[in-house]
C-alpha positions, 0 to 999 in steps of 0.5 A, a space after each residue: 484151263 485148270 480150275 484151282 478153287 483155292 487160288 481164285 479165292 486168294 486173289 479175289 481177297 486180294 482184290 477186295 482188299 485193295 480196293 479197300 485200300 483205294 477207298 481209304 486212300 481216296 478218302 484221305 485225300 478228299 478230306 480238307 485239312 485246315 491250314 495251321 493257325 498261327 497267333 500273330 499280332 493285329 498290325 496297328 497304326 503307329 502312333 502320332 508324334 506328340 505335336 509341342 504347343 504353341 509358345 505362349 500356350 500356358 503350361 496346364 501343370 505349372 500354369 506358366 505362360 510367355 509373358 506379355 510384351 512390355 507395353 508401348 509407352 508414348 513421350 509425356 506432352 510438355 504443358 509448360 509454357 517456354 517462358 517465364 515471367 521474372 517476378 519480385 522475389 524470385 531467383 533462378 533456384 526458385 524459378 527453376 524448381 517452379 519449371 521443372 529445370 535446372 537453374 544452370 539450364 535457364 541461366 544458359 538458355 538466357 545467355 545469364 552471366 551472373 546468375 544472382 542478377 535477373 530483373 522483375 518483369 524479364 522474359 526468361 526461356 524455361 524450355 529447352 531449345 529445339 533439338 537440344 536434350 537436357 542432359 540429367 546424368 552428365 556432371 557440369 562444371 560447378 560454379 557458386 550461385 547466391 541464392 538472394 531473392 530480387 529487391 524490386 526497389 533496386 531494378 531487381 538487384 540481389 540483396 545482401 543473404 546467405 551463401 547458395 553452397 552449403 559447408 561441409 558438402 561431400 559425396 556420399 556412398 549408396 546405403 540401402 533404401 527404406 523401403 522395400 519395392 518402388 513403383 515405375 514412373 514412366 515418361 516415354 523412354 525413361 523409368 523411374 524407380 521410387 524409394 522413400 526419402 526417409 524412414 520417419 512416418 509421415 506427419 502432415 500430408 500434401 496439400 498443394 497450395 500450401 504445403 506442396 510437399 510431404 512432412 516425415 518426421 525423424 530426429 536430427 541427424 537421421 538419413 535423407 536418401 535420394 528417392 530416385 536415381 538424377 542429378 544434383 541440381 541444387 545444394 545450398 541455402 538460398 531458397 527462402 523457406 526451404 532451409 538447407 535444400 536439395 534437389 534432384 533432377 531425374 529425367 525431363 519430367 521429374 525432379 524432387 525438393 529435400 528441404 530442412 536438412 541439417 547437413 548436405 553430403 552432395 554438391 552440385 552436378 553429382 550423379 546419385 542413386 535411388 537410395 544413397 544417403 544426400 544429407 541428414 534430417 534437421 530443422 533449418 528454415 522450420 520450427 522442428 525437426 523433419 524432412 520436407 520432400 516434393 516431387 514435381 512433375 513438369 514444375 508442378 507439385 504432386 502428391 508423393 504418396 502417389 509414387 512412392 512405395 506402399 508401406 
Protein backbone atom coordinates (compact mmCIF):
# COMPACT_ATOMS: atom_id res chain seq x y z
CA UNK A 1 0.00 0.00 0.00
CA UNK A 2 1.26 3.40 -1.19
CA UNK A 3 1.65 6.07 1.34
CA UNK A 4 0.13 9.61 0.20
CA UNK A 5 1.46 12.18 3.06
CA UNK A 6 -1.11 14.65 1.60
CA UNK A 7 -4.14 12.63 1.59
CA UNK A 8 -3.59 11.23 5.18
CA UNK A 9 -3.22 14.70 6.21
CA UNK A 10 -6.76 15.77 4.93
CA UNK A 11 -8.59 13.25 6.43
CA UNK A 12 -7.40 13.52 9.74
CA UNK A 13 -8.43 17.30 9.35
CA UNK A 14 -11.52 16.01 8.34
CA UNK A 15 -11.54 14.01 11.20
CA UNK A 16 -10.78 16.69 13.65
CA UNK A 17 -12.98 18.74 12.42
CA UNK A 18 -16.02 16.88 12.64
CA UNK A 19 -15.53 15.78 16.03
CA UNK A 20 -15.45 19.05 16.56
CA UNK A 21 -18.72 19.48 15.25
CA UNK A 22 -20.03 16.46 17.48
CA UNK A 23 -19.08 18.28 20.34
CA UNK A 24 -20.78 21.33 19.22
CA UNK A 25 -23.72 19.74 18.36
CA UNK A 26 -23.47 17.53 21.83
CA UNK A 27 -23.34 20.47 23.39
CA UNK A 28 -26.26 22.14 22.11
CA UNK A 29 -28.34 19.58 23.25
CA UNK A 30 -27.09 19.39 26.93
CA UNK A 31 -28.10 22.88 27.44
CA UNK A 32 -31.53 23.49 29.12
CA UNK A 33 -33.45 25.76 27.45
CA UNK A 34 -36.00 27.41 29.63
CA UNK A 35 -39.72 27.25 28.90
CA UNK A 36 -41.42 30.47 27.19
CA UNK A 37 -43.03 32.51 29.95
CA UNK A 38 -46.11 33.64 29.28
CA UNK A 39 -47.77 36.62 31.41
CA UNK A 40 -51.31 35.28 32.31
CA UNK A 41 -53.61 36.62 34.85
CA UNK A 42 -53.58 35.04 38.53
CA UNK A 43 -57.19 33.27 38.83
CA UNK A 44 -59.19 34.69 41.42
CA UNK A 45 -62.17 33.77 43.21
CA UNK A 46 -65.44 35.21 42.01
CA UNK A 47 -66.90 37.65 43.98
CA UNK A 48 -70.03 37.02 46.45
CA UNK A 49 -73.27 38.28 45.35
CA UNK A 50 -74.34 41.08 47.48
CA UNK A 51 -76.80 39.44 50.15
CA UNK A 52 -80.08 42.46 50.37
CA UNK A 53 -80.59 43.18 54.18
CA UNK A 54 -83.17 42.22 56.08
CA UNK A 55 -86.66 44.36 55.60
CA UNK A 56 -86.78 46.02 58.66
CA UNK A 57 -82.75 46.76 58.72
CA UNK A 58 -82.67 50.40 58.52
CA UNK A 59 -81.32 52.15 55.45
CA UNK A 60 -77.97 53.25 56.75
CA UNK A 61 -77.78 56.30 53.79
CA UNK A 62 -81.46 57.39 54.41
CA UNK A 63 -81.86 56.11 57.88
CA UNK A 64 -85.41 54.84 56.93
CA UNK A 65 -86.70 51.73 58.37
CA UNK A 66 -89.98 49.45 58.18
CA UNK A 67 -92.29 50.73 60.61
CA UNK A 68 -93.44 49.32 63.62
CA UNK A 69 -96.80 47.61 63.47
CA UNK A 70 -99.71 49.49 64.85
CA UNK A 71 -100.16 48.85 68.50
CA UNK A 72 -102.78 46.43 69.87
CA UNK A 73 -105.57 48.19 71.52
CA UNK A 74 -107.91 46.56 74.29
CA UNK A 75 -112.07 47.76 74.51
CA UNK A 76 -112.39 50.45 77.16
CA UNK A 77 -114.07 48.80 80.19
CA UNK A 78 -117.52 50.43 80.66
CA UNK A 79 -117.75 51.74 84.47
CA UNK A 80 -121.25 53.10 84.24
CA UNK A 81 -123.58 51.49 86.46
CA UNK A 82 -126.52 49.99 83.86
CA UNK A 83 -129.12 52.22 85.69
CA UNK A 84 -130.33 55.29 86.73
CA UNK A 85 -132.11 56.56 89.26
CA UNK A 86 -134.69 59.39 87.83
CA UNK A 87 -134.13 62.43 90.20
CA UNK A 88 -136.40 65.86 90.49
CA UNK A 89 -135.30 67.96 87.70
CA UNK A 90 -134.12 65.76 85.34
CA UNK A 91 -135.14 64.58 81.66
CA UNK A 92 -134.15 62.18 79.28
CA UNK A 93 -131.68 65.15 77.21
CA UNK A 94 -130.13 65.50 80.68
CA UNK A 95 -130.08 62.00 81.80
CA UNK A 96 -128.84 61.03 78.73
CA UNK A 97 -125.77 63.69 78.36
CA UNK A 98 -124.97 62.28 82.02
CA UNK A 99 -124.67 58.34 80.89
CA UNK A 100 -122.90 59.07 77.85
CA UNK A 101 -126.34 57.80 75.55
CA UNK A 102 -128.67 59.13 73.41
CA UNK A 103 -131.91 60.08 74.85
CA UNK A 104 -133.82 57.86 72.25
CA UNK A 105 -131.73 54.92 73.32
CA UNK A 106 -132.58 54.92 77.07
CA UNK A 107 -136.32 56.16 76.06
CA UNK A 108 -136.17 52.44 73.95
CA UNK A 109 -134.23 50.43 76.07
CA UNK A 110 -137.26 51.69 78.82
CA UNK A 111 -139.96 50.84 76.76
CA UNK A 112 -140.71 55.07 76.93
CA UNK A 113 -143.59 56.21 74.80
CA UNK A 114 -143.50 59.90 75.84
CA UNK A 115 -140.32 60.64 76.12
CA UNK A 116 -141.26 64.11 78.17
CA UNK A 117 -143.21 61.84 80.99
CA UNK A 118 -140.44 59.98 83.28
CA UNK A 119 -141.21 59.87 87.25
CA UNK A 120 -138.71 61.03 90.19
CA UNK A 121 -137.30 57.74 91.79
CA UNK A 122 -137.92 55.57 88.23
CA UNK A 123 -135.23 52.96 87.55
CA UNK A 124 -134.12 53.63 84.07
CA UNK A 125 -131.67 51.06 82.02
CA UNK A 126 -128.88 53.44 80.78
CA UNK A 127 -126.79 50.67 79.11
CA UNK A 128 -127.28 48.86 76.12
CA UNK A 129 -128.73 45.57 76.34
CA UNK A 130 -126.43 42.21 75.85
CA UNK A 131 -125.41 41.66 72.54
CA UNK A 132 -127.12 44.89 71.10
CA UNK A 133 -124.53 47.66 69.43
CA UNK A 134 -125.26 51.31 69.69
CA UNK A 135 -125.42 52.47 66.36
CA UNK A 136 -123.50 56.06 66.23
CA UNK A 137 -123.67 56.52 62.24
CA UNK A 138 -127.16 55.32 61.58
CA UNK A 139 -129.68 58.06 61.16
CA UNK A 140 -133.19 57.28 63.21
CA UNK A 141 -136.33 58.38 62.62
CA UNK A 142 -136.54 61.91 64.22
CA UNK A 143 -139.51 62.79 66.71
CA UNK A 144 -140.08 66.03 68.87
CA UNK A 145 -138.77 65.70 72.26
CA UNK A 146 -139.86 68.80 75.08
CA UNK A 147 -137.08 69.36 76.96
CA UNK A 148 -139.10 70.46 80.43
CA UNK A 149 -137.39 69.42 83.66
CA UNK A 150 -139.95 67.03 86.01
CA UNK A 151 -141.90 68.95 88.71
CA UNK A 152 -141.60 66.74 91.69
CA UNK A 153 -145.35 68.09 93.16
CA UNK A 154 -146.73 66.50 90.01
CA UNK A 155 -145.67 62.87 90.58
CA UNK A 156 -143.03 64.08 87.84
CA UNK A 157 -144.91 65.54 85.34
CA UNK A 158 -143.51 68.05 82.57
CA UNK A 159 -143.80 71.67 83.23
CA UNK A 160 -144.96 74.09 81.00
CA UNK A 161 -141.17 75.18 78.57
CA UNK A 162 -139.55 75.91 75.56
CA UNK A 163 -139.56 73.52 72.49
CA UNK A 164 -136.65 70.56 72.51
CA UNK A 165 -136.39 71.37 68.52
CA UNK A 166 -134.59 74.72 67.46
CA UNK A 167 -136.10 76.80 64.59
CA UNK A 168 -134.43 77.48 61.35
CA UNK A 169 -132.17 73.90 61.80
CA UNK A 170 -130.72 72.95 58.27
CA UNK A 171 -128.01 70.61 57.30
CA UNK A 172 -124.69 72.15 56.88
CA UNK A 173 -121.98 71.26 54.57
CA UNK A 174 -118.25 70.41 55.78
CA UNK A 175 -115.99 73.61 56.17
CA UNK A 176 -112.28 73.47 57.09
CA UNK A 177 -111.21 72.96 60.75
CA UNK A 178 -109.62 75.42 62.94
CA UNK A 179 -106.72 73.70 63.58
CA UNK A 180 -104.50 71.95 62.11
CA UNK A 181 -103.25 68.07 63.25
CA UNK A 182 -105.77 66.38 65.86
CA UNK A 183 -104.76 63.58 68.05
CA UNK A 184 -106.34 60.05 67.99
CA UNK A 185 -108.73 58.83 70.97
CA UNK A 186 -108.64 55.28 70.93
CA UNK A 187 -111.57 52.99 72.22
CA UNK A 188 -110.56 49.54 71.17
CA UNK A 189 -111.89 49.38 67.62
CA UNK A 190 -112.75 52.88 67.30
CA UNK A 191 -110.62 56.40 66.59
CA UNK A 192 -111.10 59.28 67.05
CA UNK A 193 -109.91 62.45 65.08
CA UNK A 194 -110.30 65.71 67.32
CA UNK A 195 -110.49 69.35 65.92
CA UNK A 196 -111.19 72.53 67.86
CA UNK A 197 -115.06 73.50 68.03
CA UNK A 198 -114.08 77.21 67.36
CA UNK A 199 -111.45 79.45 66.29
CA UNK A 200 -111.76 81.91 69.58
CA UNK A 201 -109.05 81.52 72.41
CA UNK A 202 -110.23 79.94 75.30
CA UNK A 203 -111.53 81.93 78.10
CA UNK A 204 -112.25 80.08 81.28
CA UNK A 205 -110.66 76.46 81.55
CA UNK A 206 -112.44 73.23 82.74
CA UNK A 207 -113.29 73.06 86.18
CA UNK A 208 -115.59 69.63 86.56
CA UNK A 209 -117.41 70.34 89.29
CA UNK A 210 -118.65 73.65 87.94
CA UNK A 211 -117.94 74.23 84.68
CA UNK A 212 -117.64 70.81 83.23
CA UNK A 213 -116.45 72.13 80.08
CA UNK A 214 -114.40 74.59 78.16
CA UNK A 215 -115.38 78.70 77.50
CA UNK A 216 -114.11 79.89 73.80
CA UNK A 217 -115.08 83.11 73.21
CA UNK A 218 -115.76 84.78 69.81
CA UNK A 219 -118.27 87.13 68.55
CA UNK A 220 -122.08 86.24 67.66
CA UNK A 221 -122.41 84.74 64.62
CA UNK A 222 -118.74 82.82 64.52
CA UNK A 223 -118.68 79.22 63.45
CA UNK A 224 -119.34 75.98 66.05
CA UNK A 225 -117.71 72.84 63.89
CA UNK A 226 -118.14 69.44 64.92
CA UNK A 227 -114.74 68.31 66.86
CA UNK A 228 -115.24 65.09 65.78
CA UNK A 229 -116.94 62.83 63.12
CA UNK A 230 -120.79 61.09 65.20
CA UNK A 231 -124.03 61.64 65.40
CA UNK A 232 -126.81 64.04 66.22
CA UNK A 233 -128.05 63.20 69.08
CA UNK A 234 -129.54 66.38 70.46
CA UNK A 235 -130.49 70.01 68.91
CA UNK A 236 -133.08 72.04 70.83
CA UNK A 237 -133.33 74.17 73.71
CA UNK A 238 -134.47 72.18 76.43
CA UNK A 239 -131.51 71.61 78.72
CA UNK A 240 -131.57 74.27 81.33
CA UNK A 241 -128.35 76.13 81.36
CA UNK A 242 -127.11 75.10 78.07
CA UNK A 243 -129.21 77.65 75.80
CA UNK A 244 -129.62 76.55 72.42
CA UNK A 245 -127.31 72.82 72.58
CA UNK A 246 -125.87 70.26 70.49
CA UNK A 247 -124.62 67.32 71.10
CA UNK A 248 -122.80 64.72 69.17
CA UNK A 249 -122.58 61.14 70.01
CA UNK A 250 -119.29 59.72 68.41
CA UNK A 251 -118.71 55.89 69.39
CA UNK A 252 -119.67 54.41 72.68
CA UNK A 253 -117.31 56.22 74.62
CA UNK A 254 -117.45 59.64 73.71
CA UNK A 255 -119.94 62.31 72.92
CA UNK A 256 -119.39 66.46 72.85
CA UNK A 257 -121.95 69.21 74.35
CA UNK A 258 -122.00 72.60 72.07
CA UNK A 259 -123.92 75.02 74.23
CA UNK A 260 -125.09 78.79 73.71
CA UNK A 261 -125.37 78.72 70.49
CA UNK A 262 -127.30 81.54 68.42
CA UNK A 263 -128.43 79.24 65.81
CA UNK A 264 -128.41 75.49 65.27
CA UNK A 265 -127.72 74.45 61.41
CA UNK A 266 -128.12 70.41 62.31
CA UNK A 267 -131.18 68.30 63.33
CA UNK A 268 -131.49 65.27 65.25
CA UNK A 269 -129.96 61.96 63.94
CA UNK A 270 -127.41 63.91 61.19
CA UNK A 271 -124.34 62.27 60.54
CA UNK A 272 -121.63 65.05 60.55
CA UNK A 273 -117.98 65.44 60.00
CA UNK A 274 -114.94 66.51 62.10
CA UNK A 275 -114.71 70.07 61.16
CA UNK A 276 -118.21 70.70 59.53
CA UNK A 277 -119.70 74.01 60.51
CA UNK A 278 -123.38 72.82 63.24
CA UNK A 279 -124.32 76.10 64.42
CA UNK A 280 -123.12 79.81 65.00
CA UNK A 281 -121.54 81.40 68.37
CA UNK A 282 -124.40 83.15 70.61
CA UNK A 283 -125.08 84.02 74.28
CA UNK A 284 -128.50 81.92 74.87
CA UNK A 285 -128.82 80.79 78.57
CA UNK A 286 -125.22 82.99 79.20
CA UNK A 287 -124.60 86.65 79.92
CA UNK A 288 -122.02 87.07 76.97
CA UNK A 289 -120.94 85.58 74.02
CA UNK A 290 -119.13 82.08 73.74
CA UNK A 291 -119.18 78.53 72.88
CA UNK A 292 -119.50 76.23 76.16
CA UNK A 293 -118.14 72.81 74.79
CA UNK A 294 -117.55 69.35 76.58
CA UNK A 295 -116.32 66.32 75.91
CA UNK A 296 -117.69 63.31 78.04
CA UNK A 297 -116.28 60.02 78.44
CA UNK A 298 -118.54 57.37 79.33
CA UNK A 299 -120.83 60.36 80.83
CA UNK A 300 -118.29 61.96 82.57
CA UNK A 301 -116.83 65.49 81.87
CA UNK A 302 -113.22 65.69 81.03
CA UNK A 303 -110.75 68.07 80.17
CA UNK A 304 -110.82 68.97 76.50
CA UNK A 305 -107.76 70.41 76.48
CA UNK A 306 -106.38 66.74 76.96
CA UNK A 307 -107.74 65.77 73.45
CA UNK A 308 -107.75 68.34 71.32
CA UNK A 309 -104.92 69.57 69.04
CA UNK A 310 -102.31 71.70 70.48
CA UNK A 311 -102.16 75.47 69.23
Amino acid sequence: MTFKPGRLALSTTARWAAAGLLALLAGCRSTPHAAPVEDRPSARAPAPHPVAPPASAPDAAHGASTPPPPPVTTPLADTRSPTYVVKPGDTLMRIGLDTGQSWRDIARWNNIDNPNVIEVGQVLKVLAPAGETVATTKPLTPTKLEGRPLDAKTGGLPASGASGAAAGVAAASPAPTPSGAAPVARDGDDELQWAWPAAGGVTSPFDETRSKGLAIGGKAGDAVFAAADGRVVYAGSGLRGYGNLVIVKHNATYLTAYAHNQVLLVKEDQIVKRGQKIAEMGATDTDKVQLHFEIRRQGKPIDPAKLLPAR
